[in-house]
C-alpha positions in Angstrom: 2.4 -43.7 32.3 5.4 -41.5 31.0 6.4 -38.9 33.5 5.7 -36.4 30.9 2.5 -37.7 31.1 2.1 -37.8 34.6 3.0 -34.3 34.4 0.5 -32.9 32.3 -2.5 -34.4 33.7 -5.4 -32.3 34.1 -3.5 -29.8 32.6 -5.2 -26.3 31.4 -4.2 -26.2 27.5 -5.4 -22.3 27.2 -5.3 -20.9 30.6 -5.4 -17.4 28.8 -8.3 -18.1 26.9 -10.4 -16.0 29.3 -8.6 -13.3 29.8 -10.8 -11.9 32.4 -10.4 -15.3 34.7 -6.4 -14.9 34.7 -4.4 -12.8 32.7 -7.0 -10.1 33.9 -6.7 -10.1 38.0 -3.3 -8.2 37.3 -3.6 -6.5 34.2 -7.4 -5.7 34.3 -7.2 -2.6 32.2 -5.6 -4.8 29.4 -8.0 -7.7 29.5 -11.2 -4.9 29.5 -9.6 -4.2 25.7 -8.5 -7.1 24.4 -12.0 -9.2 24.5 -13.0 -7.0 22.0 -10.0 -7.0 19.8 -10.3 -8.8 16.5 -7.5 -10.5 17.7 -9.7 -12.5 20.0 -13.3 -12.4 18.2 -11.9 -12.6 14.9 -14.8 -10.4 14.1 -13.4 -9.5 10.8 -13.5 -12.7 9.2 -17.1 -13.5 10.9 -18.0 -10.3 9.1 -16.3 -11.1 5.5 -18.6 -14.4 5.6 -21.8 -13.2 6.7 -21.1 -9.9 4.1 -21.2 -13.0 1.4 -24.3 -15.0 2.5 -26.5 -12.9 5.1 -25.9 -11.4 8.5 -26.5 -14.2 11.3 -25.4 -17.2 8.9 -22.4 -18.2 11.7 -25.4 -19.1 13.9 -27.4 -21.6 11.7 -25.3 -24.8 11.9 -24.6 -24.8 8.2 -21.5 -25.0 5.5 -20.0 -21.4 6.7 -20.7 -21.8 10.3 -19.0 -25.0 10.5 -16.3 -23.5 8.3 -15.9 -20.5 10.3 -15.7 -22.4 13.8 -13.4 -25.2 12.7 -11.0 -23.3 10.6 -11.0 -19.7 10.5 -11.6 -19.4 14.6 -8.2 -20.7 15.4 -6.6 -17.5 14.0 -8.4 -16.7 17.6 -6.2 -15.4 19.6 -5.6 -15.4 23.5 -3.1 -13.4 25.3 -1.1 -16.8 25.9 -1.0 -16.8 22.1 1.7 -13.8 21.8 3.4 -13.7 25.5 3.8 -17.2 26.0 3.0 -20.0 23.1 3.5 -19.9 19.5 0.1 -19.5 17.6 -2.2 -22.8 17.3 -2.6 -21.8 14.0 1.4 -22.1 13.9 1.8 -25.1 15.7 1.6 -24.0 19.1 3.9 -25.0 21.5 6.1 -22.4 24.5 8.3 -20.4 22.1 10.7 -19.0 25.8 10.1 -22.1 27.4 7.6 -21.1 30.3 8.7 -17.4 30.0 6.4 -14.4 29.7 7.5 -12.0 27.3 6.2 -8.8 27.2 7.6 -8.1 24.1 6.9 -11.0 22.1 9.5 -12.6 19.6 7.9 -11.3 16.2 9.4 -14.5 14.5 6.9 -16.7 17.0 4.0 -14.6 17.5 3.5 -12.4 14.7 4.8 -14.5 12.2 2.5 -17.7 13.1 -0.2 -16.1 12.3 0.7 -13.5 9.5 3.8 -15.4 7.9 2.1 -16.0 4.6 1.5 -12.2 3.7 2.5 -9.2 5.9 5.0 -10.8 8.6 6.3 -13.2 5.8 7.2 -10.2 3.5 8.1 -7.9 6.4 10.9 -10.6 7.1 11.9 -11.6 3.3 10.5 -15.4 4.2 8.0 -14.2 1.6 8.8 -12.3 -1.7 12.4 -11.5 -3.3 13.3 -8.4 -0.9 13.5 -7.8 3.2 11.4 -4.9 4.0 14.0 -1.5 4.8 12.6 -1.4 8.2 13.1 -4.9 8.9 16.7 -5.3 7.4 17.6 -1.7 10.0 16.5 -4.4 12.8 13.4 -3.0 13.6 10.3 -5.3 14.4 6.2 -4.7 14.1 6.2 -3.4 17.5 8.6 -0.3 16.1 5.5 1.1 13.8 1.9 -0.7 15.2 0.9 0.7 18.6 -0.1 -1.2 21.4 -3.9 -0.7 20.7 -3.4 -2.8 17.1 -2.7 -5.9 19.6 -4.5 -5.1 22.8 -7.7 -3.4 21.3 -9.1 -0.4 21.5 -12.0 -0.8 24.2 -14.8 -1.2 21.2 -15.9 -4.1 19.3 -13.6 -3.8 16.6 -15.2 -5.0 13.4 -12.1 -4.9 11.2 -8.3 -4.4 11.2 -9.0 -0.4 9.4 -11.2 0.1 13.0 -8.2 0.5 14.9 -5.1 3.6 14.7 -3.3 2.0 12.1 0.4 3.1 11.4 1.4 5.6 8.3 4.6 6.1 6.3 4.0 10.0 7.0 4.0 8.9 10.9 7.9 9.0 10.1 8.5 10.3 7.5 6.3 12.8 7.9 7.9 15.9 5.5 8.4 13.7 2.3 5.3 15.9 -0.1 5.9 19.2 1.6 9.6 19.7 2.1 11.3 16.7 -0.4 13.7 16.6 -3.0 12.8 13.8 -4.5 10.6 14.8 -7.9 8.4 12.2 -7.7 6.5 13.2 -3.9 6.1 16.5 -5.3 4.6 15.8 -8.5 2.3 13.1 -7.6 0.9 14.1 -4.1 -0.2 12.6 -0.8 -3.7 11.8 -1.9 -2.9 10.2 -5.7 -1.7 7.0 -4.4 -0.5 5.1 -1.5 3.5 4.5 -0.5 3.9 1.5 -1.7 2.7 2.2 -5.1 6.1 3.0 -5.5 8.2 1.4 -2.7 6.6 -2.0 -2.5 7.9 -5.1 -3.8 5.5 -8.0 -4.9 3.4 -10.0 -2.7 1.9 -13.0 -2.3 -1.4 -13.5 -3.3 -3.3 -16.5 -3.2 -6.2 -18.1 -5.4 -9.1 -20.8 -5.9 -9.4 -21.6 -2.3 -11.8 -25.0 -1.9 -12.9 -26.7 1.6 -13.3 -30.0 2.6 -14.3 -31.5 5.8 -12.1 -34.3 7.1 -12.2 -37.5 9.4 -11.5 -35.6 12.6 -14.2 -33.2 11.9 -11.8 -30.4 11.8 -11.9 -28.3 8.3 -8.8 -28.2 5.8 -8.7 -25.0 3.2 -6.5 -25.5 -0.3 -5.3 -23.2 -2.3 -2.8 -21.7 -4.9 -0.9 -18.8 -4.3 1.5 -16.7 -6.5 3.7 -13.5 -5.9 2.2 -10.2 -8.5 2.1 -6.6 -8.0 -0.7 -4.8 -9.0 -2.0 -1.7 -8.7 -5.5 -0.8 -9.0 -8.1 2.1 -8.5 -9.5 2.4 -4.7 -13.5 1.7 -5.2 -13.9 3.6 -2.0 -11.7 6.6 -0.8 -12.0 7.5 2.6 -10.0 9.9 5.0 -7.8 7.2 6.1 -7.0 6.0 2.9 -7.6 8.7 -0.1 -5.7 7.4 -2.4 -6.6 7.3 -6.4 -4.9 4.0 -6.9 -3.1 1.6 -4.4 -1.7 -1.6 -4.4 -3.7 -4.6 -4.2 -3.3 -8.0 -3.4 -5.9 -11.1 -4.3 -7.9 -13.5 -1.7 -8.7 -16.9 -2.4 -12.4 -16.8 -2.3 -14.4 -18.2 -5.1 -18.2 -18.8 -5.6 -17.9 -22.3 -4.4 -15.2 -21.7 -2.1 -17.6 -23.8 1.0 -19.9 -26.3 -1.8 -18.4 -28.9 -0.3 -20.0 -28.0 2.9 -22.6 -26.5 2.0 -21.7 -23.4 2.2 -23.6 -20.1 -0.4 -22.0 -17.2 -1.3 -25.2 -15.2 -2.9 -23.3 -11.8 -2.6 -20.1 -12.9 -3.8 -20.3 -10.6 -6.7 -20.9 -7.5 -5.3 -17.7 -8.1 -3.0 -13.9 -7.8 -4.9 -11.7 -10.5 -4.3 -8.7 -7.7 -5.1 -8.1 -5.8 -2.1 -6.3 -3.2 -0.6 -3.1 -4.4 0.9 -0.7 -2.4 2.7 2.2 -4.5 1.5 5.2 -4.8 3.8 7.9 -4.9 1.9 9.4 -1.3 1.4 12.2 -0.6 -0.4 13.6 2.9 -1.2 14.5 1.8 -4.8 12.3 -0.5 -6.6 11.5 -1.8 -10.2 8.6 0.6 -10.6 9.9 3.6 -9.5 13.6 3.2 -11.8 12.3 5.5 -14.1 9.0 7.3 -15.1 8.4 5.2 -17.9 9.0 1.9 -15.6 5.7 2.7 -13.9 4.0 4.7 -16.5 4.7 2.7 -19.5 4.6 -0.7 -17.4 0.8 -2.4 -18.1 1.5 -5.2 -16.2 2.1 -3.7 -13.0 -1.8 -2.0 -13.0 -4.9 -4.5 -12.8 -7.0 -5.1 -16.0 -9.3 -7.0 -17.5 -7.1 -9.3 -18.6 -6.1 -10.5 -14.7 -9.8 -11.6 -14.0 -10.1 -14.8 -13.7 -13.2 -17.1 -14.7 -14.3 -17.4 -11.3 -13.1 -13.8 -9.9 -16.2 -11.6 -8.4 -17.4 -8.9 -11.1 -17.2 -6.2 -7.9 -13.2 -6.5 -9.0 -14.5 -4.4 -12.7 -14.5 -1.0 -10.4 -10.6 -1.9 -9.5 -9.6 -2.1 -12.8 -6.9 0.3 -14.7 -8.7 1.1 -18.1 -6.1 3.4 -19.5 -2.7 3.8 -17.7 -1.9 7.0 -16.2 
């Protein structure tokens, strides 16, 4: 037997993956937060699914279950995951050798799991621009408290459940005391920052399953970078805006046939949502001019952007006559 072998024996691949058992006995008041963090119970995408069959459906044995526990559970993440070891969804593996960081190396941790959207265009590996913030050498840990990775202490059903950060928590005088023309004509509440500061993202489309040999599930799909901007279908205190930026998920009706898998509610969910893109930029194509945004119809979602197989919940998004 190899050495390396040898070495590894009886080895503990997750020794984080309680986080009470380990990680806890020190940091106690940590580990009391974290196990009910969506980044551990990936409670968010347990509730998307459900919200698309029926509520319980991740405990019947069938197509979404199997789905949800051999593919979307290893976005699952244990304190190891950040402080220690690249993400499994990532590749795993010690990103500081068998250091623990306590300020993990966003282009390890943050980007293994969130490289293909906000991390990816944060860092310009996604897109045509670096986000501002990102290019001024600050990282995710400069905006997104500690409770957006540790937890709040509740079971956190989605990422809006915990204190996410704002533009204004910086730049906090930009409608009240600006010169710019544009923050005092349009106002906090008409649309979100990146409406105008936000580059294009990706977004991704037709998503299929299959199950393969090692009983392990594989998801395929096309992606393709669009900005859009659409109406907000449901404004709340956190976000009020009139219209925001969206940015399209893969889902389709028969996203899980393969395994089995219904979606009887997929109408009455869109598949264009919200997305608090992360790639600011001071000056962008939209905002050159008044008439770049306001005369620009293929910047704002319509009808003509639905696909064939796109949920008709995405008809209460849509830009009927540009404003």
């Amino acid at each position: 037997m190899p050495e390396k072998d040898k070495a590894h024996v009886d080895l503990v691949v997750r020794p984080s993956g309680n986080p009470d058992n380990i990680c806890g006995v020190c940091h106690y008041e940590v580990a009391e937060t974290f196990v009910t963090s969506i980044h551990y119970t990936v409670q968010g995408m347990a509730n998307s699914l459900e919200s698309f069959a029926h509520e319980g459906v991740l405990n019947e044995g069938g197509g979404l279950q199997i789905a949800f526990d051999n593919n979307c559970f290893k976005c699952h993440a244990t304190c190891g995951s950040c402080h220690v070891s690249r993400p499994v969804a990532f590749g795993g593996g010690l990103h500081s050798q068998h250091e623990f960081t306590g300020r993990p190396p966003m282009e390890e941790s943050c980007y293994g799991c969130h490289g293909a959207r906000n991390a990816g265009e944060f860092m310009g590996q996604v897109g045509y621009v670096k986000d501002v913030h990102y290019e001024a050498g600050m990282d995710c840990m400069d905006c997104h408290l500690i409770e957006n990775f540790h937890g709040t202490g509740r079971l956190e059903q989605n990422m809006y459940d915990v204190p996410l950060p704002a533009c204004t928590d910086c730049h906090g005088n930009v409608y009240a005391q600006s010169d710019i023309e544009a923050h005092m004509v349009h106002g906090e509440d008409l649309m979100n920052c990146q409406v105008c500061h936000a580059s294009a993202n990706n977004n991704c489309f037709d998503c299929h399953t299959k199950l393969k040999d090692d009983g392990k599930v594989e998801g395929m799909s096309t992606s393709r970078l669009m900005f859009k901007i659409g109406l907000n279908p449901e404004r709340t205190e956190e976000r009020p805006y009139k219209y925001m930026t969206l940015r399209h998920i893969p889902t389709t009706p028969d996203s899980f046939k393969s395994l089995g898998g219904e979606l009887p509610n997929y109408d009455t969910i869109p598949n264009w949502k919200y997305s608090p893109t992360h790639n600011i930029q001071r000056q962008t194509i939209q905002n050159a001019s008044c008439d770049a945004c306001h005369g620009n119809p293929y910047i704002f979602l319509q009808e003509r952007d639905l696909r064939e197989n796109d949920s008709k919940a995405n008809k209460k998004l849509l830009i009927q006559e540009l404003p």
